[in-house]
N, C-alpha and C positions, 0 to 999 in steps of 0.2 A: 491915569494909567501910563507906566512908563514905556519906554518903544521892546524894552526887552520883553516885559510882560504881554503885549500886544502880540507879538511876536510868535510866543510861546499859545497866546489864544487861540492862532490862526491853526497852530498844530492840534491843538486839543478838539476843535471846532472838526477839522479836519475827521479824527476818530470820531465825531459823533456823528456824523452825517449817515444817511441811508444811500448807497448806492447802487445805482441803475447801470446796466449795460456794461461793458468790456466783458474780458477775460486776462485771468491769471496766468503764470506763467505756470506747467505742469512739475507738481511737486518732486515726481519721479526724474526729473528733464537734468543731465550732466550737466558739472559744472566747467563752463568754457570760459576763457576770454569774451568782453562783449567788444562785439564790432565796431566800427563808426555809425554815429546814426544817421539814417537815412531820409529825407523829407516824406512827410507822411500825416494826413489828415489839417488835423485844425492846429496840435501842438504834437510834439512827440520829443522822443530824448532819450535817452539810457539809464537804465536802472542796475547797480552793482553793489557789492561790498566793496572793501575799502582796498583790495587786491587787483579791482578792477576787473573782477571777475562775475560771470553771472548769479541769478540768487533764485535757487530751484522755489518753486509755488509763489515767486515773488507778484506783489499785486504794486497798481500805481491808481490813485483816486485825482479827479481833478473837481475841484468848487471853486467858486467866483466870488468870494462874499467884499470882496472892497471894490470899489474903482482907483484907478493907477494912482490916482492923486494922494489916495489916502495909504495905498502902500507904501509910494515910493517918499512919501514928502511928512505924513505927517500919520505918524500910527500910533499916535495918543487914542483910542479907541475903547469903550465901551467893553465889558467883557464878551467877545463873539459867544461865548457857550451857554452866557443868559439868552441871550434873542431866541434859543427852539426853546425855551418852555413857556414860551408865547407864541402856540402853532399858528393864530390867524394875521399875526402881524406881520409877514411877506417877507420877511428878514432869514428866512431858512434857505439858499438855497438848494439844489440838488445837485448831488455828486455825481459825478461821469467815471464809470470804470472805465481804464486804459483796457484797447489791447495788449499781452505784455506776450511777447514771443520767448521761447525756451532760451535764447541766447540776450536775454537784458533789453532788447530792444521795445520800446513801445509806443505805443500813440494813440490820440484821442480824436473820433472822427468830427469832419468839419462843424456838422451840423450841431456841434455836444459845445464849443466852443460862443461862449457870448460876444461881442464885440464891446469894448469900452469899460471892460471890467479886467482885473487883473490877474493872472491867473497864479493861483494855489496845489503846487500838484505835490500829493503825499506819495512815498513809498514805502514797501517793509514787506519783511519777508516773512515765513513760517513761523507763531510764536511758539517757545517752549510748553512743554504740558505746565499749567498752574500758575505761568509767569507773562508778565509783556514782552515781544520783542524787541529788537530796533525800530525803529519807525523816522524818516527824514520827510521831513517838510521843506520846499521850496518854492518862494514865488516873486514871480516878475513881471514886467508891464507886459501889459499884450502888446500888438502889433499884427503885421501884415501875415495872415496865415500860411506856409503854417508855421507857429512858432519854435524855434528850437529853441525848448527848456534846457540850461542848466545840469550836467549830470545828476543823478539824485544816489548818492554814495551812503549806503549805510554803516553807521557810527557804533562798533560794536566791541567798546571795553568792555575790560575786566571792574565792574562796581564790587570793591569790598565791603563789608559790614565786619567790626569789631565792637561788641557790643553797643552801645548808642553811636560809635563815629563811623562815618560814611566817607570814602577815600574812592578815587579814581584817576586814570592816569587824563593829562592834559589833552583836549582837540587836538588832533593829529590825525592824518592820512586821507583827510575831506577837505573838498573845499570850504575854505574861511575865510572871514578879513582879518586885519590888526586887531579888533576886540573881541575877543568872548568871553560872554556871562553865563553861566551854569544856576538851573534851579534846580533845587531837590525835593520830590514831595514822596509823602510815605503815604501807605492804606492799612489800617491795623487789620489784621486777618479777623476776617467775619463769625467764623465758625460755626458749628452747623446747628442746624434751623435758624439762624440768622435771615431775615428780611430783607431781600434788595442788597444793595453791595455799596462800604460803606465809600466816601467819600476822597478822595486824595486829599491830603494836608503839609500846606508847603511850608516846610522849614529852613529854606535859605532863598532868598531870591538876589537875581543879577549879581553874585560874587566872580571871584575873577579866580581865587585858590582854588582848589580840587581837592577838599573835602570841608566837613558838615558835620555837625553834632546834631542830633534828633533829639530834642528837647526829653527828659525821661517825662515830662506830663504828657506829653502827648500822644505816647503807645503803651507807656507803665511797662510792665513786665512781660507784656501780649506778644506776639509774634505777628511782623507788620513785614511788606514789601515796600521798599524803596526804589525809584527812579530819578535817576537824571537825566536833566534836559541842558541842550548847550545851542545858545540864539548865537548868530553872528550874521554881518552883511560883506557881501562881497560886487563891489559895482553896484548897480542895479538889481543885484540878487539876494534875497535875505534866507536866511537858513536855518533851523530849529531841527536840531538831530537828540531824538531819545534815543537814549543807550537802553539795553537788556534791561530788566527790573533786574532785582538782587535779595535775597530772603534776611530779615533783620530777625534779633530776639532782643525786648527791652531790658530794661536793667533794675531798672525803678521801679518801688512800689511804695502808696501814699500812704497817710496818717491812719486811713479812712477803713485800708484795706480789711474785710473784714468782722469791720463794727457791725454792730445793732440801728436801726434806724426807726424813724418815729414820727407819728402825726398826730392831725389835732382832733380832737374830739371836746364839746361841751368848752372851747375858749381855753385847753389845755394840750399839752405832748403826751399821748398815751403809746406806749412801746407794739410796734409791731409784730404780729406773729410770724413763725416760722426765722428763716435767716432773712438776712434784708439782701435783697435783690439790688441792690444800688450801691453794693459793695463788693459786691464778687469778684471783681477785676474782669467781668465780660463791660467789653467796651462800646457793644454795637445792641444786643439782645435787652429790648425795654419789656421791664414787668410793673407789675402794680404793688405798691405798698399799701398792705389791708389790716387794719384792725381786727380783732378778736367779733366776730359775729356778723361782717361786712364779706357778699358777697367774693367770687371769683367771678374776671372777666372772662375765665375760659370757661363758664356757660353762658351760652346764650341767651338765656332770659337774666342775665343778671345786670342791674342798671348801681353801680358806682355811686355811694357818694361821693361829695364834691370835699376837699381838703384846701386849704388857704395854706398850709407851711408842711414841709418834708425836714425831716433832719436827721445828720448821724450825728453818734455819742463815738467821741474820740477816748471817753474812759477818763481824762483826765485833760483839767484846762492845758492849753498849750499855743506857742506862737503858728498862725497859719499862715502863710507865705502866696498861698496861689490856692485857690480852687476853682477847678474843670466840673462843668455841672456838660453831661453828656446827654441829648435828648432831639427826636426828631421832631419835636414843636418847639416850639420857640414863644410861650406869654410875651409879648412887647411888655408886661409888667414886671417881668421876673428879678424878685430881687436878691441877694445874696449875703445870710444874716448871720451872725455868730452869739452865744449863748455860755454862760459862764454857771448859769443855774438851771436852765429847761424854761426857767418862765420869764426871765425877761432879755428881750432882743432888739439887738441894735444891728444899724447895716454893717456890712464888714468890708474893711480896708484893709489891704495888705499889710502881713506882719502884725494885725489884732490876735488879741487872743482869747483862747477860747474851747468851749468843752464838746458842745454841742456846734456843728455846721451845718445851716439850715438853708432853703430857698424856699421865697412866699410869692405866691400871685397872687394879691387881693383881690383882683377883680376876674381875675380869668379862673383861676385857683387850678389843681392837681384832681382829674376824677382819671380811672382806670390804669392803665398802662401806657404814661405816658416821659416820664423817666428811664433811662439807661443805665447811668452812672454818677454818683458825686465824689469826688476824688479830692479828698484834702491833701496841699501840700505843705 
């Protein structure tokens, strides 16, 4: 993992943390100039926009997740946002809300402060209805309490969206070093009854330009939010500032969109009823592909056969370039087949062609609703 990407972990980690104790600054509270900061608690520091002015409802999080060494010397690291979904392995730890006063000022009491580890302190301000805020990340070696953090200045361009390209004006008005690298990851919008909320998907990492093309496989035609993030070190200080989200709409749409889709029954592809669910262009919502007299998983008492191959029919043989199989399992078997006749199939390499696109699990196979999307390109 590279130090940008690390970097960027330490922010993401950041947002996931539960935190305990502080308070925010009151949402109602004018916007002032903030003061010089004052020494206070364990760490403390100032929190602002880029005007250097206060930031009404502003909150500040502090977590410990490295020791100095690993900050300051060597942040090749593991991804920080894997270690919580491994609650008993002691690698989580807990956030400390800032006091954050109406004028920018803030601080985190002695006792909330670890000794030997290095400290992590996020801030951001009121997010948009439906969108993420700003949000800055900053951390630096501890030391003799209490420490004075780094201003923590939030980073709040303008992100355009012009159909799939992504454009922003360059780091400015924060503190930075000589290098900054910018990632950009997008979330395709979930839409409604949709499950849990889908995943961010980075499509540029550690560039130095200021702007991005979002790949059209990777949101198709859907309505996705984009974010940028922008790492940079300054001395001793390392800095990861997300900008506002930004509302995209895709452009693209695949081969697939549409089709008929099809499973196996008796060692054959027997066509499925109804529209195929694996074509719709939802990118997030898994349904079940059923044959003619095979239950529904939306009753209860209904138990799934088991299917070894899923496929669409593209209508007509053709060259395939890419296919996105969308799905919140993952078979370790899963393979990825193309079909010029329905009955005999070979794995598919890019740019084969082909009539039929199919994915087999042999050993694990396809029972209920466990597909989303297969998107030929």
């Amino acid at each position: 993992m590279g130090r940008w990407s690390a970097l960027l972990a330490a922010a993401l980690f950041l947002t996931a943390c539960t935190t305990t104790g502080g308070s925010p600054a009151s949402p109602d509270a004018p916007v002032v100039p903030v003061p010089p900061a004052q020494p206070a608690g364990g760490a403390y520091g100032r929190l602002m926009d880029a005007d250097g002015n206060s930031v009404p409802g502003g909150a500040v999080t502090l977590t410990q997740p490295f020791d100095d060494n690993i900050v300051l010397l060597s942040v090749r690291l593991v991804s920080l946002g894997t270690f919580c979904l491994i609650p008993d392995a002691g690698l989580c730890p807990s956030a400390h809300g800032a006091d954050v006063s109406d004028d920018g000022l803030w601080s985190v009491p002695a006792d909330e402060v670890e000794e030997g580890k290095a400290l992590s302190l996020g801030g951001r301000g009121l997010a948009p209805e439906g969108g993420l805020g700003a949000f800055t990340s900053v951390s630096v070696p501890n030391g003799r309490p209490p420490v004075h953090v780094p201003d923590i200045v939030l980073w709040q361009p303008e992100v355009r969206v012009a159909g799939n390209a992504v454009t922003w004006p360059a780091l400015t008005g924060v503190p930075h070093g000589p290098r900054v690298r910018y990632d950009v990851y997008v979330v395709p919008d979930a839409g409604p009854g949709a499950v849990g909320d889908p995943e961010p998907v980075r499509v540029a990492t550690g560039v130095r330009r200021t702007r991005a093309v979002v790949p059209g496989w990777q949101v198709e035609d859907e309505d996705y939010r984009v974010t940028v993030v922008a790492s940079t070190r300054r001395g001793r200080a390392a800095y990861v500032y997300t900008a506002p989200s930004a509302d995209g709409t895709g452009t693209s749409t695949p081969l697939s969109r549409g089709r008929p889709c099809s499973t196996d029954r008796g060692g054959r592809q027997v066509a499925a009823v109804g529209t195929c669910p694996l074509t719709d262009g939802d990118l997030v919502r898994h349904e079940q592909v059923r044959l003619r007299g095979e239950c529904s998983v939306d009753r209860s008492s209904c138990r799934p056969p088991r299917h070894t191959r899923i496929c669409v029919d593209l209508g007509r043989s053709q060259p395939v370039r890419r296919v996105v199989v969308r799905s919140p399992f993952d078979p370790a078997d899963r393979v990825v087949e193309v079909s010029g006749d329905g009955r005999r199939f070979r794995d598919w390499r890019p740019g084969d062609a082909g009539r039929w696109v199919c994915v087999r699990s042999s050993r694990y196979g396809f029972s209920g609703a466990v597909l989303s999307e297969i998107s030929a390109w």
